[in-house]
N, C-alpha and C positions, 0 to 999 in steps of 0.2 A: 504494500500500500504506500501511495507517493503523500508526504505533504509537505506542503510550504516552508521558507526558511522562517516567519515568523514563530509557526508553528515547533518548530527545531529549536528555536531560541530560546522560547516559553517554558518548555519541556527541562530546558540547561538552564535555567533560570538565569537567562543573560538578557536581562530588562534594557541595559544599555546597546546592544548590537544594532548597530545601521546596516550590516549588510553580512556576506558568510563566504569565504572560501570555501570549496568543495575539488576535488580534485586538481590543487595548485591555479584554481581560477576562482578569483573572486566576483562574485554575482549578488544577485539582490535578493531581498529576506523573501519575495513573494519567488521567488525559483522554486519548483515542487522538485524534490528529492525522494528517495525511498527513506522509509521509517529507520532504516537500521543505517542511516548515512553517518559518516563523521564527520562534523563539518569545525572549521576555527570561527570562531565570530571574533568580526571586524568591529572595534570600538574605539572611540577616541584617541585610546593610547597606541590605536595600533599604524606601523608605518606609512600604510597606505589610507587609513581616515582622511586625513588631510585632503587627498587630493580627490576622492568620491564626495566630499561635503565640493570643493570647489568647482569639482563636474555638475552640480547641481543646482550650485549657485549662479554657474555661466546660464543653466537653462532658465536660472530664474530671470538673468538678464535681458535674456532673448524675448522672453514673455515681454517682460515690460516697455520694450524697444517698440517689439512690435503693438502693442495696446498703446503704444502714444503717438505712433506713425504705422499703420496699420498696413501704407503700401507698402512696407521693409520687406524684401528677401534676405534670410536667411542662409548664409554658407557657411563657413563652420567654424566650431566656438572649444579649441583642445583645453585642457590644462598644460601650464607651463611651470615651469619652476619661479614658486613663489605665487600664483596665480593663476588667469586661464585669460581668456581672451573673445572675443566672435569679431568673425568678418559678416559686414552685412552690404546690402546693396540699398539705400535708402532717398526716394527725391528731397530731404532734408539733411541737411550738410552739417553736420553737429557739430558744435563747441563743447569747451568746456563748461560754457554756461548752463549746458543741457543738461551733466552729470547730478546734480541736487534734484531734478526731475524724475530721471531717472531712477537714483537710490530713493526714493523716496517711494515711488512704486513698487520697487524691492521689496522694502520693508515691510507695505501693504501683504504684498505677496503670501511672505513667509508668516504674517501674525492671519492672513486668511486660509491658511495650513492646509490645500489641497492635495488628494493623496495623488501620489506617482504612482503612475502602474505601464508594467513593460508588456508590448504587442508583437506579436511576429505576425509578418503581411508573407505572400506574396508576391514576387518582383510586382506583378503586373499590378497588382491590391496596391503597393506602395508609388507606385507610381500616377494611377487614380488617384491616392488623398494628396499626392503633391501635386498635383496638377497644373497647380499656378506657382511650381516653384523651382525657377529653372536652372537652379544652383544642385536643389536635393534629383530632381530626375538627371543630371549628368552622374552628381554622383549614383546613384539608384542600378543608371542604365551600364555605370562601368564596373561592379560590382559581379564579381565571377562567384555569385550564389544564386540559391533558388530562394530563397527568403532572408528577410530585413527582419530589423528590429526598429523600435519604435520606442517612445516613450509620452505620456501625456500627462498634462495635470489638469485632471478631472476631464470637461469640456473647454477651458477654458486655452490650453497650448500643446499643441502636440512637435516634436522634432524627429527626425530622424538618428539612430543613435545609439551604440552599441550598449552603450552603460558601462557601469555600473551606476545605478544613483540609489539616494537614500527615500526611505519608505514614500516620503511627504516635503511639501516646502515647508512646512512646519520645523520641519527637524531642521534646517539649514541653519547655519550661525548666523547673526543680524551685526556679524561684523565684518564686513566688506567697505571698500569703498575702491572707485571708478576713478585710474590713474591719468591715463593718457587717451589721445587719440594719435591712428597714423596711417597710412596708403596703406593698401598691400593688393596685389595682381592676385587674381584669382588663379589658383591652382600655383603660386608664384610666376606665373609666365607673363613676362613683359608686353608680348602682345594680345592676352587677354582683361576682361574689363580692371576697371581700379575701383578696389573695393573701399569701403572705410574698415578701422580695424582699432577698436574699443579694448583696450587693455584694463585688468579689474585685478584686483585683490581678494582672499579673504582670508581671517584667523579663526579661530575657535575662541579666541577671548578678546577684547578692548586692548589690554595691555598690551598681547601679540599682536596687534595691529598696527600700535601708537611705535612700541618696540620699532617694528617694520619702517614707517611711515619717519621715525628718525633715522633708523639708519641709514634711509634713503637720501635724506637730507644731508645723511652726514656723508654719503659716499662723493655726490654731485659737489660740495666743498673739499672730498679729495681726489679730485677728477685729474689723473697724472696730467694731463693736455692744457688743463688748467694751472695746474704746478708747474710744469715744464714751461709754460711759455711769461710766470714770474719768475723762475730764475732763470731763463735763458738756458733750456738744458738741450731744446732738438723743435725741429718743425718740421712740416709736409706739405706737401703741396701739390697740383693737380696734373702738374707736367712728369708727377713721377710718383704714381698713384699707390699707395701702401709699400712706399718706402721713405727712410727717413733720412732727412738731414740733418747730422749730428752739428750740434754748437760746439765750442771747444770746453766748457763746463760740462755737458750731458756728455760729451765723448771722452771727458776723463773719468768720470764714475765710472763708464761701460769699462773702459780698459781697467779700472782700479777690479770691478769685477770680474775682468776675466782672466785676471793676474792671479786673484785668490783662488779660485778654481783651475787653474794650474797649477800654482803648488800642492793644491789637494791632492789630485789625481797624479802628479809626478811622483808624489811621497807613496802615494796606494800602490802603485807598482803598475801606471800605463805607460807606454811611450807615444809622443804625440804625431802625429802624421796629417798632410793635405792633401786633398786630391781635387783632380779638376772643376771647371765650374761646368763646361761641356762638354758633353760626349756621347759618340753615336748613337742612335736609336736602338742598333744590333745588343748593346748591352742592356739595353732595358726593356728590349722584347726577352730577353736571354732569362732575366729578373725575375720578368709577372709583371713588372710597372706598367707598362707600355699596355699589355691589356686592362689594367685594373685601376689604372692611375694616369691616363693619358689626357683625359679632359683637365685633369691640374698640371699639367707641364707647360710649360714656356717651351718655343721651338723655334730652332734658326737654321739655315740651309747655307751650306757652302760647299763648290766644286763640286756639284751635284750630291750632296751628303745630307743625311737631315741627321741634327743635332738636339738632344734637348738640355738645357738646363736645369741643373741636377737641383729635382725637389725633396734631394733627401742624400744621405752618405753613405749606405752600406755598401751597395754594388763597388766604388769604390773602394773602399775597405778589403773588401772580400778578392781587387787587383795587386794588394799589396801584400796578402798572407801570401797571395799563389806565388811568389817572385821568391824563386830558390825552393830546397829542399827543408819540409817541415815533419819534424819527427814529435811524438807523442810526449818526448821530456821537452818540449817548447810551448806546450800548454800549460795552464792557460794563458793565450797570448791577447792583453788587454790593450788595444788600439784605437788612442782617442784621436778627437780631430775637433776642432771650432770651425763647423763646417759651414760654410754660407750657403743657402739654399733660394729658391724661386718657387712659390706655386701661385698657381693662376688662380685664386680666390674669388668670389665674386667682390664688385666692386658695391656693392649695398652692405656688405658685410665687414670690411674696414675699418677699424676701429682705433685710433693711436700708435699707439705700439703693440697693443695686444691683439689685433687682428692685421698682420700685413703679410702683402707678397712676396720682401724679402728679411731674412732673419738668421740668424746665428746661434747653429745650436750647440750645446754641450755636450757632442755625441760623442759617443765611444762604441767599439764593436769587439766581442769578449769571447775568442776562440777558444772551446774546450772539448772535452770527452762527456757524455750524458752523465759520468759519475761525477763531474766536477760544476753540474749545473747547482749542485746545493749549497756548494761552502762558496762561490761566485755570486748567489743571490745573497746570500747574508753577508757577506766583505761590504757588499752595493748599499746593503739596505741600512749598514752602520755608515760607511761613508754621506752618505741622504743626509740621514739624521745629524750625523756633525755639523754637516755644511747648512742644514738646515735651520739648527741651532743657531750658529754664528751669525744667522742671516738674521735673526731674530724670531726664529718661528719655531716655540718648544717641539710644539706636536703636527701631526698628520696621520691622516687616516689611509686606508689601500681599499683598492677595488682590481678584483680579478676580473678580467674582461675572457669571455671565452670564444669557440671557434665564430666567426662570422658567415652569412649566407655568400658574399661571395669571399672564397677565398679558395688555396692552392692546395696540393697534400693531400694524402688517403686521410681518411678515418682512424687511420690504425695508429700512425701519424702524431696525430693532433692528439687520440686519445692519450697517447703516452706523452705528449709534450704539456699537455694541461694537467697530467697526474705528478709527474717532477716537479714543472713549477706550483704547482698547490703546496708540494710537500713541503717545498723549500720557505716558501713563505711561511706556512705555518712553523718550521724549525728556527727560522728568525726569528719567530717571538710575535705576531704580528696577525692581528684578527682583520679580517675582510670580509668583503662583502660581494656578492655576486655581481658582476657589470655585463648582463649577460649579452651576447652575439655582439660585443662589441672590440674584438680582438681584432689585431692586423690581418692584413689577407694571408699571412705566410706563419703568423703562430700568435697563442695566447699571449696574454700582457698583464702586468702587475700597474694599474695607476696610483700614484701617489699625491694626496690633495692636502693642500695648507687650508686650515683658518688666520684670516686677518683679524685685526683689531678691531673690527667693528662683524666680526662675525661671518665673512663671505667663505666661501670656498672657493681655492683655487687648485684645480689641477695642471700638475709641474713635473715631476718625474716620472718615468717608464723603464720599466723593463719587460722584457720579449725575448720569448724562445722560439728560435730560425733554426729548425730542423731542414727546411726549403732553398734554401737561399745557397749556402754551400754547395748543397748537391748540385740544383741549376747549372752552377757558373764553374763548376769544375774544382772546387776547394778540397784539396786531401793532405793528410799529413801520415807519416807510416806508425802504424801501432808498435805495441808489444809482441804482438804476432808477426812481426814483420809485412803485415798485411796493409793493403790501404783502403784508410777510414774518410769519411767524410764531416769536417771537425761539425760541431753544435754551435750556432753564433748568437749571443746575448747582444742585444741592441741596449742600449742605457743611456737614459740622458737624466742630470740630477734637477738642475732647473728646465729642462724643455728647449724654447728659445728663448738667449740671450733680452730677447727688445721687450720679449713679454715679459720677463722678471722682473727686467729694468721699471717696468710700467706698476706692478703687482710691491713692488718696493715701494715705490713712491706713494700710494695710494695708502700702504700698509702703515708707513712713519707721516703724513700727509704731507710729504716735503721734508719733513726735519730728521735728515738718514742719519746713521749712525755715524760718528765725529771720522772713523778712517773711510767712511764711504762719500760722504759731504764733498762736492766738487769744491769747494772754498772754505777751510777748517777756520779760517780767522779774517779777520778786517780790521786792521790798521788804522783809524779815523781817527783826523785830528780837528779840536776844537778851534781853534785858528788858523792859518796858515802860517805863523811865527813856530810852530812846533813840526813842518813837515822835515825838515833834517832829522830831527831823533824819530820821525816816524818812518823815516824810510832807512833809517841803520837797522832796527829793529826788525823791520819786515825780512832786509836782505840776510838777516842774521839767524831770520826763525827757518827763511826759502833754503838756508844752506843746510840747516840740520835735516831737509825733507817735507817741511809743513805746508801748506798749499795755502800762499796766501793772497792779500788784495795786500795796497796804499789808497785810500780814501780823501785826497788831500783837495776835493773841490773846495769851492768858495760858497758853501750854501751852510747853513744851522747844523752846530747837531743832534739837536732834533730830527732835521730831517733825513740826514744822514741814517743814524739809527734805524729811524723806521723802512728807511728803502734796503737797510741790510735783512731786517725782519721779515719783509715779506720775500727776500732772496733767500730766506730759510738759512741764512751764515749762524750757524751753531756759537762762536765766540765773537762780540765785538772788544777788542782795544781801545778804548777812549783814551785819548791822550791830550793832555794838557799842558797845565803851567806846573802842577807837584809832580806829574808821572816824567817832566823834563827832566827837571832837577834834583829828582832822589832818583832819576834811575830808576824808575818802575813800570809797571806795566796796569792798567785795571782791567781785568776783566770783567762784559758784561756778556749773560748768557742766556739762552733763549725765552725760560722764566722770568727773567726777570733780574734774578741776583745778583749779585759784584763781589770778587775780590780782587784782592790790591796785590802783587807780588813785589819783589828783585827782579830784574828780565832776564839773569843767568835759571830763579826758581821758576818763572814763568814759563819758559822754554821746555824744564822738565818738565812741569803739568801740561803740556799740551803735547809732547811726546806721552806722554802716558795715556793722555787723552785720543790719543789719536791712534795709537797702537792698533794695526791689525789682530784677528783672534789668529792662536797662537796652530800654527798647521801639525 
């Protein structure tokens, strides 16, 4: 005998359940099951709550759009991280101003608590109630089923709509609020209609919300692009589309960072290597690129050759093991590179430093034997965390990413390359979490994500096992056996790309980087122009021990001096006077606010101290 999952819940006396997995799919409490089912119920605490309340909340949106403009078509409304969204097609052009209308109708909605119930049509049934909706019959008609799903509240909105959603609008949280509006192409294709597209929120509680609604505020005040263009650290521009031009300030932090991560990786035991920026197609059909990765290549032709622009390092890598005779005591042979790459990204999607076409990563490629893939993941996954540390990021989370729909390799393959790397991770020390089908085309992957200071996630390092890639391209080394093996190639990178980090710093300190990463550790400014000789001995005195400094010796207040240091994020200023002439001293002021007074022989040590790299 079948019944319902409210029924199922009642039974488990789980009063709070919005919804029930049943065979690793979560569905809705009216899903009729058989009597002897086991199902988990889904309740606020559980991982996926979140985002069935927010799938629910979008329909509630949609209701309300359409009861205030009635002509709206409907296209479609996902959940996204942190929220959900709908595209609609509407003869009214909405503002902002419209949002308080809007939420206002919401609210209606959910205190008039009409029950959701799920429909299954067939094609031709669903296509009859949509009739007038020429957004849901494309999708309807391109749909390789014989039956839809549905969903309605009450008489009053029906959508099209996989689900899952919660019993009723009653049950929806009445804390939401309507962020933005923006274009978006239907289906994304540039030359179909331009939709509107209603970005929304919601939490389960006020505070979650308010929480939200700051940190947003507070992310847009660390907007690296914003930071970057008050100190003078890089810009872009339209004649060289997600690439950047480095300032001479932004392009010494970059070097100062990728100095320190050379000594890292020199100490760990890699040697570093370069390989071209082009090269023929024959090698990256040889790869898998070329079929799997050819829509992101850059390409150039010369002497009848075509060429592509390497959007990544291995292939590479895997020319420089081959060069001479590799025996099995040369494992493991860890080969880094700062390698420059190109990929053809869409141009909507562009983002500062963290979305471009060209970038510098901190790759490395890590030849071993499959018994050596384990003490190779833990070496990686300690180096991470130090360099992680120093960077200012205690912790990080991991996510295994498993085989993908397209990709290369047996079955047989993968299953044994996703079973070593599991193990190894877990023998690090190190909990994850399923990232699933979302592995490279040639082997699983380990990602590793930072929390900022204001709570974001950032995803930055990888590691991947290339059981594929060797064999390809012809990579062997002679065993124990005297046989020859095809080596295991660990891909690794600790920050990802270089621009992106660079960008994920800034936003992380909002500007005020840590005193050895700081493109300008001090500033030299003198209250009159009667004290610039002892301001510029001093400078030239601090530049020869290493310190990275300015001479501030305009003719304006210093006041205002100070404050144009302030917003350049200069970690120390030097005020210098009429007492710091004549005793010989130095005052330091600091980004708080504070001051002391030194000797300039004791001054120079605190600011070496200060400035001290962490130690490799």
């Amino acid at each position: 005998m079948d019944i319902s999952g409210f029924e199922l819940a009642k039974r488990n006396n789980e009063k709070k359940a919005v919804a029930m997995i049943v065979d690793d799919q979560i569905v809705d409490l009216s899903t009729m099951v058989p009597e002897t089912t086991t199902a988990e119920f889904v309740t606020k605490q559980h991982p996926k709550a979140l985002e069935i309340f927010r799938h629910t909340t979008a329909h509630i949106m949609a209701q309300a759009i359409k009861e205030i403009w009635p002509s709206t078509q409907l296209a479609i409304g996902p959940v996204i991280e942190n929220g959900f969204y709908y595209d609609i097609s509407c003869d009214h052009q909405l503002t902002p101003d419209d949002f308080a209308k809007i939420e206002k109708r919401m609210k209606e909605i959910i205190k008039e608590n009409y029950k959701i119930t799920r429909e299954v049509l067939t094609k031709d049934d669903a296509l009859k109630l949509f009739a007038n909706d020429k957004f849901k019959i494309e999708l309807i008609t391109d749909l390789d089923v014989k039956t839809v799903s549905i969903y309605r509240h009450q008489d009053k909105f029906v959508d099209l709509c996989r689900g899952p959603h919660l019993p009723s609008t009653g049950t929806a949280s009445p804390h939401f609020k309507i962020m933005k509006l923006a274009g978006a192409y239907w289906r994304g294709d540039s030359k179909r209609e331009m939709l509107q597209r209603i970005y929304a929120t919601s939490w389960f509680t006020k505070e979650d919300l308010d929480t939200y609604i700051k940190n947003l505020e507070e992310a847009e005040k660390r907007d690296h692009r914003k930071i970057a263009k008050e100190m003078d650290l890089f810009h872009m521009q339209e004649e060289s589309p997600g690439c950047i031009f480095w300032h001479p300030k932004g392009w010494t932090v970059y070097n100062v960072l990728k100095d320190y991560i050379r000594k890292c990786i020199l100490k760990d035991g890699y040697k570093e290597v370069c390989t071209p920026q082009l090269v023929d197609r024959t090698l990256w059909e040889a790869s898998g690129h070329w079929e799997k990765y050819r829509e992101n290549m850059f390409i150039a032709e010369s002497e009848d050759r075509i060429l592509a622009v390497k959007p990544m390092n291995c292939p590479g890598a895997i020319q420089i093991f081959k060069q001479g005779v590799k025996s099995y005591r040369d494992l493991p042979l860890r080969l880094a590179e700062f390698g420059y790459c190109h990929r053809n990204e869409p141009s909507g999607s562009l983002y500062g430093t963290m979305r471009v076409r060209g970038f510098t990563q901190d790759d490395a490629h890590i030849f071993c034997t499959p018994d050596q893939i384990n003490s190779e993941t833990k070496k990686f996954c300690s180096l991470l965390a130090k360099i992680y540390k120093d960077l200012g990021f205690e912790s990080f989370s991991v996510k295994f990413s498993d085989r993908p729909e397209k990709r290369i390799g047996t079955d047989e393959i993968w299953d044994l390359s996703e079973k070593l790397l599991q193990e190894a991770v877990t023998e690090a020390g190190f909990e994850y979490t399923l990232n699933k089908g979302e592995g490279a085309f040639y082997g699983p992957k380990l990602e590793f994500s930072l929390k900022d200071k204001i709570g974001r996630e950032w995803q930055c390092g990888t590691l991947q096992v290339d059981f594929q890639l060797p064999q390809r391209l012809g990579a062997c080394y002679t065993g124990e056996d005297g046989e020859k093996h095809h080596p295991i190639m660990l891909h690794r990178a600790v920050l990802g790309s270089l621009e992106r980090f660079f960008g994920i710093l800034l936003e992380n300190y909002a500007g005020r980087l840590p005193m050895w990463l700081a493109p300008v550790q001090i500033v030299f400014a003198t209250i009159t122009n009667s004290f610039d000789g002892y301001a510029e001995e001093v400078c030239r005195k601090f530049e020869a021990a290493g310190i990275r400094c300015e001479l501030d010796t305009r003719s304006e207040k210093i006041s205002y001096k100070i404050r144009s240091h302030i917003m350049e994020k200069v970690p120390v200023i030097a005020v210098i006077g009429e007492n710091e002439q004549n005793r010989r001293q130095l005052t330091f002021r600091y980004a708080n606010g504070s001051q002391e007074t030194f000797p300039v022989d004791e001054a120079l040590k605190v600011m070496l101290e200060k400035c001290a790299s962490p130690k490799i």
